[in-house]
N, C-alpha and C positions, 0 to 999 in steps of 0.2 A: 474605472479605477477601483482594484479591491482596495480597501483598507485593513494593513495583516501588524499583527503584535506579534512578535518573534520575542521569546521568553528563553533565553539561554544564558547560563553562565560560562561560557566557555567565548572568550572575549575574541579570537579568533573565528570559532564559528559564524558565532553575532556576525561580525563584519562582511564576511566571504558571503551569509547568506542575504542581507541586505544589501550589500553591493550589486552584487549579481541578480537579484529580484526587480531593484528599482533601476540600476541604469544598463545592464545588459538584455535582460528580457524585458523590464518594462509592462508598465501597468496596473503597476501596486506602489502607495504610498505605504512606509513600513517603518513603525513603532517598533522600537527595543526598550527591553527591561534585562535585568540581571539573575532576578528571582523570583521567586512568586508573590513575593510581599509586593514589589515593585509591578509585578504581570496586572496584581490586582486592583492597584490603583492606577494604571495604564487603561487598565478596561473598562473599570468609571467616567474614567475623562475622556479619551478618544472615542469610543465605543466602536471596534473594531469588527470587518467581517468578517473575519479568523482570527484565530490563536493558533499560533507553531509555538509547541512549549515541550523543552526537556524535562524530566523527572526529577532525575537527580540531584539539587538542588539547593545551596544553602536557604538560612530564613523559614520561610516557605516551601516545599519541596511540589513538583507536581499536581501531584494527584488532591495535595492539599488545596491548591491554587484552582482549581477546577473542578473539586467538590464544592467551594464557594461560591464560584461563578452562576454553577449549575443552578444553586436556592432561588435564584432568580429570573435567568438566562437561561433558557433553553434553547434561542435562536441560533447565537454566536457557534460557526462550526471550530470546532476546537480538534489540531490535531497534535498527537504524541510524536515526538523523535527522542528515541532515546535508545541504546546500545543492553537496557534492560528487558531483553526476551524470553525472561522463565513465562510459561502459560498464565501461573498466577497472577505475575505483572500485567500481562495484557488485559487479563480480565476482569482486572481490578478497573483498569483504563475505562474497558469496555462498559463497569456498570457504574462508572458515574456519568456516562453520558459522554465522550468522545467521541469524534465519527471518522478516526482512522488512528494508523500507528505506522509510523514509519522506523524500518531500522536505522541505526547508524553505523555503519559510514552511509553518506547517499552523496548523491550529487545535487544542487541548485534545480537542475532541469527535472528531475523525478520530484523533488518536493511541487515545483512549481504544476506540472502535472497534475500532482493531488491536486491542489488545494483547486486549480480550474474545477477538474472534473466534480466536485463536492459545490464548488459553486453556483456550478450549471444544474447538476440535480437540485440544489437549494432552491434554485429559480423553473424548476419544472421540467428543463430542457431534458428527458428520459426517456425520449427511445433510442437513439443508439445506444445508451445504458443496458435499459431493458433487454434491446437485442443481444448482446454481448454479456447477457448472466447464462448458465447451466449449470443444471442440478446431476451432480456425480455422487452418485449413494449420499452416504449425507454429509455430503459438502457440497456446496453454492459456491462454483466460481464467476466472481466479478472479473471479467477481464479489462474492461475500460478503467476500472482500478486497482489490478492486480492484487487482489483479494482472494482468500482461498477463507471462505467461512465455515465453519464448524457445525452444522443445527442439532447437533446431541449437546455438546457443547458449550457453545455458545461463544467458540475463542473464536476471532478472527484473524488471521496469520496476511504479512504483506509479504507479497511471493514478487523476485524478480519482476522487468517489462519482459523477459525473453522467456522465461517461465510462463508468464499468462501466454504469451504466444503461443509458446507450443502447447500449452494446457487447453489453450483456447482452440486449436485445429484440429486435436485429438477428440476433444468434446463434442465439436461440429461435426463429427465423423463416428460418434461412441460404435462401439464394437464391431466396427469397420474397420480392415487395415490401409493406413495412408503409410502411402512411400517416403523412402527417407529422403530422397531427393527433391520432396516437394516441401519437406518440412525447412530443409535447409535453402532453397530456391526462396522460401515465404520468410524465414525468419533471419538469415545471414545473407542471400541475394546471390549464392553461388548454390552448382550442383556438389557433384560427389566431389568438395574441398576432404581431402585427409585433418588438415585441425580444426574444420569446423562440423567435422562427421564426429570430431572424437568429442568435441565440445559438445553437441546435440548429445551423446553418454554421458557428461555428466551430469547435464541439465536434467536429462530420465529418470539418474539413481537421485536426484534430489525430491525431484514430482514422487519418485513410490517414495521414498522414505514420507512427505508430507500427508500422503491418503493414505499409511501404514495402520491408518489409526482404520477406516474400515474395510475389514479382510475382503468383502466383497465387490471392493474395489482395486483394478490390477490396471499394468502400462505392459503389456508383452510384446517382445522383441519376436517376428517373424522373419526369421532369417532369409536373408537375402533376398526380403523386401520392404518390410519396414515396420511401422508399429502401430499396436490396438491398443484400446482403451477399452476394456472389461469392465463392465457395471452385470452384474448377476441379480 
């Protein structure tokens, strides 16, 4: 059974995501607070094995609520959901010691996701981890946690499940060309579908726009067979 504090002000969220956590999925007993004043004395008293905590936030805001924690707590895995994605914001996140960011909107089933996978690494469990990282010029993708890390940087960006996917088959393949029809076979379960060949385009123009940052990093379309993943 994890033990999760869920710190939102958004009285809707709260509910959809503790609902969904404790009696649909199951396996988490799950604390709510309102703000971070409330997050802080939640996590005295229960002592939880995660924090899901928005930013935004009357009282207390975020990053406040979790630089506190931190003076003390280094253990507690603490993750972000918040709809705030300037890079600054993240890596504000990132240097007080969070160990994820999720955007908002998401779904129940992708939070729940993280916070497993963060649990299992907590607990050792790191080789399907291990296996499922590659290094793309300099970025480190996590694909069991759909991670795209920065190491000049130092931002971590949470990229789509179908993004790590295909991030993830392009990688295992670097400057090799894989067919499109295996990408889509691996990642949507059909071949050459027309809207799910147009959707595999727009997933691509989002992967370069994310590695835009190093030029020596490219996605090229090989027509009329499918796509490379250039590391120079």
């Amino acid at each position: 059974m994890i033990k999760l504090l869920i710190v939102e002000d958004d009285d809707s969220l709260r509910y959809i995501e503790k609902t969904y956590l404790e009696e649909i999925i199951g396996g988490y007993k799950v604390i709510t607070a309102t703000n971070g004043e409330e997050g802080i004395k939640a996590w005295k008293n229960e002592k939880p094995d995660v924090i899901v905590a928005d930013i935004d936030m009357p009282v207390i805001d975020g990053f406040g609520m979790v630089e506190h924690i931190r003076e003390t707590d280094k253990e507690v895995i603490v993750i972000f959901t918040s709809a705030l994605t300037s890079p600054n914001d993240v890596k504000a996140g990132f240097r007080l010691g969070i160990n994820n960011y999720i955007k908002k909107p998401f779904v129940p089933d992708e939070l729940d996701a993280h916070i497993k996978a963060l649990v299992k690494m907590k607990r050792g469990e790191r080789s399907t981890v291990e296996k499922n990282t590659y290094q793309i010029g300099i970025f480190t993708l996590d694909a069991n946690h759909s991670t795209l890390y920065n190491n000049k940087t130092g931002e971590q960006t949470t990229i789509t499940v179908r993004e790590a996917q295909i991030l993830h088959i392009l990688a295992e393949n670097k400057n090799e060309v894989v067919r499109r029809d295996a990408i889509l076979d691996k990642c949507w379960s059909v071949g050459n579908d027309y809207f799910a060949s147009r959707s595999l385009d727009v997933f691509i123009n989002k992967l370069r726009k994310l590695l835009a940052a190093d030029p020596s990093v490219s996605i090229k379309t090989v027509r009329g067979v499918g796509l490379q993943l250039v590391t120079e």
